[in-house]
C-alpha positions in Angstrom: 26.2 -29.4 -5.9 25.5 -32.8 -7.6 21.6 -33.6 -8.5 21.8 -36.3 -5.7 22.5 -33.9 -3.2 20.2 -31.4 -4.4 17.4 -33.9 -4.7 18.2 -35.0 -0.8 18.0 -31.7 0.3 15.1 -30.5 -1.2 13.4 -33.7 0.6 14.9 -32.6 3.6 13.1 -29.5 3.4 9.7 -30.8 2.0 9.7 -32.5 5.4 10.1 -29.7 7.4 7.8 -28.0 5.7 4.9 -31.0 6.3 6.1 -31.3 9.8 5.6 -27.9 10.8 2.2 -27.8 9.0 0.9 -30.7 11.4 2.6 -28.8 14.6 0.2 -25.8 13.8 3.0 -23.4 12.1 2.2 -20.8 10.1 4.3 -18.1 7.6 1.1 -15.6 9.2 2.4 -13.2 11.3 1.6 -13.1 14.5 -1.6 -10.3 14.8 -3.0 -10.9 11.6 -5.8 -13.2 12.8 -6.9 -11.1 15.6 -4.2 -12.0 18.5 -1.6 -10.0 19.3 1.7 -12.4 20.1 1.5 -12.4 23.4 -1.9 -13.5 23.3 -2.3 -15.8 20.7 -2.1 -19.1 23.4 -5.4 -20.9 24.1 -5.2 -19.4 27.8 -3.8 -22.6 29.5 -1.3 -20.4 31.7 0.0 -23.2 33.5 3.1 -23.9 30.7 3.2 -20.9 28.9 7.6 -19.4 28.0 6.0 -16.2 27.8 3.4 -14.5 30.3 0.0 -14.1 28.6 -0.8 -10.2 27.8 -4.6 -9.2 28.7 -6.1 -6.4 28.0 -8.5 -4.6 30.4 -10.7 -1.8 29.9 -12.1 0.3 33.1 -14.3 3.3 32.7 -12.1 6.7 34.6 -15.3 7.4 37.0 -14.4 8.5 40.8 -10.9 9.3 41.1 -10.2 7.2 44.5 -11.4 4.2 42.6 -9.0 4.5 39.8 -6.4 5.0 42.3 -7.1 1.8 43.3 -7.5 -0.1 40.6 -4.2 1.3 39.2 -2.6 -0.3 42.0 -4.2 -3.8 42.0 -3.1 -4.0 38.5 0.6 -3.2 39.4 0.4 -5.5 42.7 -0.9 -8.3 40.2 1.1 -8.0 37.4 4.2 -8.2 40.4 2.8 -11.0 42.0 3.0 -13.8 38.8 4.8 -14.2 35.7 1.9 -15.9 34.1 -0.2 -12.7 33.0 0.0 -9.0 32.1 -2.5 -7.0 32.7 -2.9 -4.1 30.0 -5.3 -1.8 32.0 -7.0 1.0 29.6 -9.0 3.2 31.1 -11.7 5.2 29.2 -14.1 8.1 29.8 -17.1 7.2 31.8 -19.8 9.2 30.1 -19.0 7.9 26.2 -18.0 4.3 27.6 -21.0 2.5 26.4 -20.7 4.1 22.7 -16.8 2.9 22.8 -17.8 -0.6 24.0 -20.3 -1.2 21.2 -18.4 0.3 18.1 -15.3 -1.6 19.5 -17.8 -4.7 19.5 -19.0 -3.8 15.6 -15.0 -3.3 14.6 -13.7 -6.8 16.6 -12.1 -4.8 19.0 -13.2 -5.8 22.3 -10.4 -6.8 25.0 -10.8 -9.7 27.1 -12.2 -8.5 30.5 -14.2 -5.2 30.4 -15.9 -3.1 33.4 -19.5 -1.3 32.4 -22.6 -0.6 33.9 -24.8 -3.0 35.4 -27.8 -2.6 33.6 -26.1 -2.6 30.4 -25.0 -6.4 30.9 -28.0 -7.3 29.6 -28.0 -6.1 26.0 -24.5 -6.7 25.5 -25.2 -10.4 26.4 -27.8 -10.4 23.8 -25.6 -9.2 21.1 -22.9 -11.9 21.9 -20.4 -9.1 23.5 -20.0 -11.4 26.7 -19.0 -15.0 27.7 -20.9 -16.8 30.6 -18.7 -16.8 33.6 -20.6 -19.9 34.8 -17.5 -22.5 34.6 -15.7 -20.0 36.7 -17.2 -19.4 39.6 -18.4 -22.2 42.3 -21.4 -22.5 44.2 -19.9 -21.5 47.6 -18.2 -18.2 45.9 -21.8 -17.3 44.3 -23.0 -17.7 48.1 -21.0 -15.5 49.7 -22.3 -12.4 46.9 -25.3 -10.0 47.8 -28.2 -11.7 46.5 -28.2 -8.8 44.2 -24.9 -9.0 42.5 -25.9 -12.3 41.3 -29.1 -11.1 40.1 -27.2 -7.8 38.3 -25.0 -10.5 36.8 -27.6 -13.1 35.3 -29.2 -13.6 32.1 -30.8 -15.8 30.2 -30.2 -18.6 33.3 -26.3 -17.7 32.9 -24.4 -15.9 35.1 -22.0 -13.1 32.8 -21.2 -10.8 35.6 -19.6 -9.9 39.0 -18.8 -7.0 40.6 -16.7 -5.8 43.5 -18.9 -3.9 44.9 -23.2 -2.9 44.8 -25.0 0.3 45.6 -28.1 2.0 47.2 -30.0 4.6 48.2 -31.0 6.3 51.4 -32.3 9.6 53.2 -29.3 10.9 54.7 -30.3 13.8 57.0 -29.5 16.2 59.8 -30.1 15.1 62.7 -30.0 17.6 64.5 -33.0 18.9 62.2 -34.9 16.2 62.7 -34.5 16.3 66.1 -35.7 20.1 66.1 -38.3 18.9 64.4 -39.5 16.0 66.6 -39.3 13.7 63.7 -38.7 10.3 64.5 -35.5 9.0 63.2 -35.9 5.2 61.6 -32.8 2.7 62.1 -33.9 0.1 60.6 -35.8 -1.8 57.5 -38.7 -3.0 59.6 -39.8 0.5 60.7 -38.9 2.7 58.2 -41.4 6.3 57.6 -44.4 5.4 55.8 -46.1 8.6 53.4 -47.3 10.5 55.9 -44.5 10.5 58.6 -42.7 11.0 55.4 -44.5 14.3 54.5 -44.9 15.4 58.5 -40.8 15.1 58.4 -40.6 17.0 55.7 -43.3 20.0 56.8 -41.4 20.0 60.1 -38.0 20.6 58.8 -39.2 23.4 56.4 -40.4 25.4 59.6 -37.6 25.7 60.6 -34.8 29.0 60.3 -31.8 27.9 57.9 -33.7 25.7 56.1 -34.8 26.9 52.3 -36.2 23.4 51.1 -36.5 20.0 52.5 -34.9 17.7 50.9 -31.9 17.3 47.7 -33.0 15.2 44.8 -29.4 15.2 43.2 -30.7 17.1 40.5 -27.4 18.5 39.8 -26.3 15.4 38.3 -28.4 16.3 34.9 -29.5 14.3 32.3 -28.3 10.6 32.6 -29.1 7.3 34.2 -29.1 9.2 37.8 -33.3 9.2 36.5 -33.8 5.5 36.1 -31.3 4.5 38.7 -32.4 7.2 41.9 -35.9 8.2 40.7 -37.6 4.7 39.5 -37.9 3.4 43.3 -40.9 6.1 43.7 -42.8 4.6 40.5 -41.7 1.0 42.0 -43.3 2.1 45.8 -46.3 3.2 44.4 -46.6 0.0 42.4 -45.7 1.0 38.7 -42.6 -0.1 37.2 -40.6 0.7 34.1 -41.9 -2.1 32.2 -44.3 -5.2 32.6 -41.4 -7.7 34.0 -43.7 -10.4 33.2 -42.2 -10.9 29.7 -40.4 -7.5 29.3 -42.8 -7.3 26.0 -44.4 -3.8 26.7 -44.5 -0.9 29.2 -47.7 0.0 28.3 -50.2 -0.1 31.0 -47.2 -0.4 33.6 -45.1 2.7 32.8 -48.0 5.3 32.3 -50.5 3.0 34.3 -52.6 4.4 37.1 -50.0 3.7 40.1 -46.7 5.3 38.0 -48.8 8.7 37.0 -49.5 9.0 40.7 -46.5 8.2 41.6 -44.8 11.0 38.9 -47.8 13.5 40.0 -46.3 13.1 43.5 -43.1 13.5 42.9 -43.9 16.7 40.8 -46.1 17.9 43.6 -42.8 18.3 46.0 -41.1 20.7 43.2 -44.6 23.0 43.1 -45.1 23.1 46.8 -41.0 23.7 47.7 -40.1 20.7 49.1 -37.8 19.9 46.4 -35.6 22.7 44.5 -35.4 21.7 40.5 -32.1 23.9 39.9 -29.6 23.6 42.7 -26.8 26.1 42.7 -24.7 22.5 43.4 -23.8 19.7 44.9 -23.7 20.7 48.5 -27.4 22.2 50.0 -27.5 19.5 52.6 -24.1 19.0 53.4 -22.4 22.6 52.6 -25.0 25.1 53.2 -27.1 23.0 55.1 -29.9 24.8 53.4 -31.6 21.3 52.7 -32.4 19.2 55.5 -32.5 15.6 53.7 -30.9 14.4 50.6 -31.9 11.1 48.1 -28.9 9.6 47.3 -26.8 6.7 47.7 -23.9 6.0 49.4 -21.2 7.6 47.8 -21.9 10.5 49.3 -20.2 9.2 52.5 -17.3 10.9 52.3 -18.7 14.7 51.9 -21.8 14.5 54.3 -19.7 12.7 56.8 -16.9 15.3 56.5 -19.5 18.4 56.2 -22.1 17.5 59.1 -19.9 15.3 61.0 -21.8 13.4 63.8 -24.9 15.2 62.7 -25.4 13.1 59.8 -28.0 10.1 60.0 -28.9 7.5 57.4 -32.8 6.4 57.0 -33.5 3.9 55.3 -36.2 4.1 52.1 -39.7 5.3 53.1 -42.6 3.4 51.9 -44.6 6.1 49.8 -47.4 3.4 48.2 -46.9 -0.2 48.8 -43.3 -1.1 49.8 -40.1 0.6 50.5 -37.5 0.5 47.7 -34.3 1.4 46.6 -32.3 1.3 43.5 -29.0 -0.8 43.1 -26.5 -2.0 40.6 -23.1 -0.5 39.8 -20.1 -1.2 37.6 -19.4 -4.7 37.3 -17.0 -7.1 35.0 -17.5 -9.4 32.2 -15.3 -11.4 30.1 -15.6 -10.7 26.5 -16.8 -13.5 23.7 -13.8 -12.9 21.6 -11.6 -12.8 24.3 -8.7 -15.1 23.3 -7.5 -15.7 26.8 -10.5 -16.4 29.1 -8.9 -18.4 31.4 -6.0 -15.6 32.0 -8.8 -13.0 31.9 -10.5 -14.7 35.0 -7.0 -14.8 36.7 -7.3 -10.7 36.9 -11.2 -10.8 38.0 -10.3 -13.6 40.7 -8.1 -11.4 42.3 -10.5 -8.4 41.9 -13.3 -10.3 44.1 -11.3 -11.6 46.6 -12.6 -10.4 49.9 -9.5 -8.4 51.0 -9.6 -6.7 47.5 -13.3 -5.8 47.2 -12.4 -4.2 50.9 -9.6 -2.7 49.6 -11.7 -0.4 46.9 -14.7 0.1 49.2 -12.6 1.4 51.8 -11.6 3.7 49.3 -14.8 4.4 47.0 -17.8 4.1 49.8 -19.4 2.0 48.2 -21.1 -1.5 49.7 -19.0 -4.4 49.6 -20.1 -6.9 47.1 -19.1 -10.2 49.1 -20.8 -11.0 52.7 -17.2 -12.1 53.9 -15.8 -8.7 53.4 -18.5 -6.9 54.8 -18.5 -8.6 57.9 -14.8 -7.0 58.0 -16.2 -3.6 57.1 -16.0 -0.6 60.1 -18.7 0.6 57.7 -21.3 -1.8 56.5 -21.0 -4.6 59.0 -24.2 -4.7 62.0 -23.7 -1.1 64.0 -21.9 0.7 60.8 -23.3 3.6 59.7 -24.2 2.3 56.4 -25.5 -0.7 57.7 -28.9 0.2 56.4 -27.6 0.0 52.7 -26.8 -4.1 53.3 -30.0 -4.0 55.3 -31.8 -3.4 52.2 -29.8 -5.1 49.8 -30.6 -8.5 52.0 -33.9 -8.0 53.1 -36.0 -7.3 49.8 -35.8 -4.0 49.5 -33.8 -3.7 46.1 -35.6 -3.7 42.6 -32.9 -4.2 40.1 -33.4 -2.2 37.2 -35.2 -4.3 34.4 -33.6 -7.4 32.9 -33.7 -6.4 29.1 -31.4 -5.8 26.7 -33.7 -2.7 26.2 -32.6 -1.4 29.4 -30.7 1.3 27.7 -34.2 2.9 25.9 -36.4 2.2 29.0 -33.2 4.5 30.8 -33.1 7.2 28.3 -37.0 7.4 28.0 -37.2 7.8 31.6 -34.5 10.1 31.7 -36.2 12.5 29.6 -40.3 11.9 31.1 -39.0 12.6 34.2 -36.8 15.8 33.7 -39.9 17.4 31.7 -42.4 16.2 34.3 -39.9 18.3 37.0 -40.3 21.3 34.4 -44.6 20.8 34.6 -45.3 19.1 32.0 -48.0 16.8 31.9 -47.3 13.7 33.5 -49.8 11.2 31.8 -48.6 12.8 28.5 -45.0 12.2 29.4 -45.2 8.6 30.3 -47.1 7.9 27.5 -44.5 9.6 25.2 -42.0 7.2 27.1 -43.8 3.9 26.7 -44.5 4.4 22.8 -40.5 5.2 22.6 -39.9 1.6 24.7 -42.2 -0.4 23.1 -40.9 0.5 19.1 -37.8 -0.3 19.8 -39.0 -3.9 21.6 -41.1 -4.2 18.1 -38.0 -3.3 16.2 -35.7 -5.6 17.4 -38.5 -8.5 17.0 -39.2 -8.8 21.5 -35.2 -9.1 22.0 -35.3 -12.7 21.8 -32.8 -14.3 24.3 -29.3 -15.9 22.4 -29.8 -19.4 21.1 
């Protein structure tokens, strides 16, 4: 080759070389910087060659409502070429410890399901994106008011879920009846303490019955505490922490109105209205060796299937000042270092569509989390049978659990106050063993100040 042709083509290629450089190109493999190939667009789906890869993590909880999940990934990934899903689902009771050491390693995938409660920590340590850009005013509407509250921090909204929860009594009616106990149907008469207490001394009179109501004790240590038990602190007028700043639970935890409220609850276990070690999961609705149960509404399925048209639900007594109930459940975020938002939200826009959210609920029990879908519900619309759990999800009766990202120490601390104070211990000594573990890790991690 002469030195004039050499020279040419060496030009030639010095300007491919610049071209390329100012089109973006790279000699990094695809991966290396975090994005897989598939995923490495800026999540503009609308001109993508190749479909956009997301993946999804779900925690494995109730078996139906991985059915159905299963199946609205397979129905979506059918129904468009613009966007895989990659569903991976993981174990329920490590999920949160998988979530934050895949947040420390840069390994979070784009849309991830967790626990209500715990939206609020992650969105302090920068796990999650605001959805705000995403979802309009009249969609936020249509939500239970407390989705929306689950979902919000810091003035942004980070969440949504398909569906919310709640607890009731569900009883026997044909107990109560025996009884003579009046039967509540609705919010704005429901027992106060002592029809409460008469209820439960009427039904322990009676043959079959060994105890009078089912604390779901059987579900052990966990966030069943915080989540089923907290509503008794919240009736009497305590709390899990001053939600004035969410600065201390001193004085509001192991205050005068939550040690009552504990010393109560404890009372029912000494006096054998409550049994602390149930053989399992069935006294009410099995045996029938407990009259009433506290528990939410999951528990459709086996009460209606064990008592049949004997089964009632009633909604939350007021034991202090006010009736309450917990609620929250599993909800969806999209991830900060999610490459892909914009797919990402494809996926979730699908999930909270009104003929989706049905679609799990119908499966799962649970309460629908838009006001168009339950008005299509057999269950949960006016006359259902869990009516009462929309009922108090719309009318005031649901305390979320507290709006810190030290939710998940308030939870454990309770957790463990509460299963000792079931086992006699000393309730003042318990609560106050609780607030000093709260209010050390609020000093350690300088009041949880919210993201700048």
């Amino acid at each position: 080759m002469s030195k004039r042709a050499l020279s040419l083509l060496i030009s030639i290629m010095l300007i491919s070389v610049l071209v390329l450089a100012a089109c973006g190109g790279s000699s990094e493999p695809a991966g290396e910087t975090g994005e897989s190939a598939d995923t490495a667009d800026t999540g503009d789906t609308g001109d993508m060659a190749e479909p956009v890869t997301v993946d999804v993590w779900f925690h494995s909880g109730k078996g139906e409502e991985r059915d159905v999940l299963d199946a609205q990934v397979t129905d979506f990934n059918a129904m468009q070429d613009e966007v895989v899903i990659n569903a991976i689902q993981l174990p329920e009771g490590s999920y949160n410890d998988q979530v934050n050491s895949a947040a420390l390693a840069g390994d979070l995938p784009c849309l991830l399901d967790f626990d209500g409660p715990n939206l609020y920590n992650y969105a302090w340590a920068g796990y999650l994106q605001p959805l705000d850009e995403y979802v309009s005013a009249d969609v936020k509407a249509d939500f239970l008011p407390s989705i929306i509250n689950q979902g919000t921090y810091g003035g942004h909204l980070y969440s949504l879920g398909t569906f919310d929860s709640g607890l009731a009594i569900w009883a026997n009616k044909s107990y109560l009846e025996e009884a003579g106990v009046r039967i509540p149907t609705s919010i704005d008469d429901p027992w106060t303490m002592d029809e409460f207490m008469a209820a439960m001394d009427g039904v322990m009179a009676l043959d079959g019955v060994e105890y009078a109501i089912d604390f779901k004790l059987n579900y052990g240590a966990g966030e069943w505490q915080p989540y089923g038990l907290s509503p008794i602190l919240q009736s009497f007028g305590g709390d899990l922490i001053d939600r004035s700043d969410f600065q201390s639970a001193d004085g509001v935890l192991n205050g005068p109105e939550s040690v009552a409220a504990m010393e109560w609850f404890q009372s029912l276990f000494e006096e054998g209205y409550a049994n602390a070690s149930p053989a399992g999961d069935d006294d009410f609705y099995g045996s029938k060796i407990a009259a009433m149960s506290w528990v939410g509404h999951w528990m459709y399925g086996p009460h209606t299937e064990g008592l049949g048209d004997d089964v009632v639900v009633i909604p939350m007594p007021i034991l202090g000042e006010k009736a309450v109930t917990g609620m929250g459940s599993w909800n969806w975020g999209l991830t900060s270092s999610c490459p892909t938002p914009d797919a990402a939200y494809q996926f979730l826009d699908y999930l909270i569509q009104p003929d989706q959210i049905l679609r799990m609920t119908n499966a799962n029990g649970a309460v629908p989390a838009r006001k168009s879908a339950i008005e299509q519900s057999e269950l949960y619309a006016e006359g259902g049978l869990l009516n009462i759990f929309v009922q108090q999800l719309e009318g005031g009766v649901a305390v979320e659990r507290p709006v810190t990202p030290a939710y998940p120490v308030i939870s454990s601390a309770f957790d463990v106050a509460v299963r000792n104070i079931i086992a006699g211990a000393d309730v003042q000594e318990e609560l106050d063993k609780a607030v000093e573990t709260i209010d050390q890790d609020i000093i350690d991690n300088d009041g949880y100040p919210l993201p700048e």
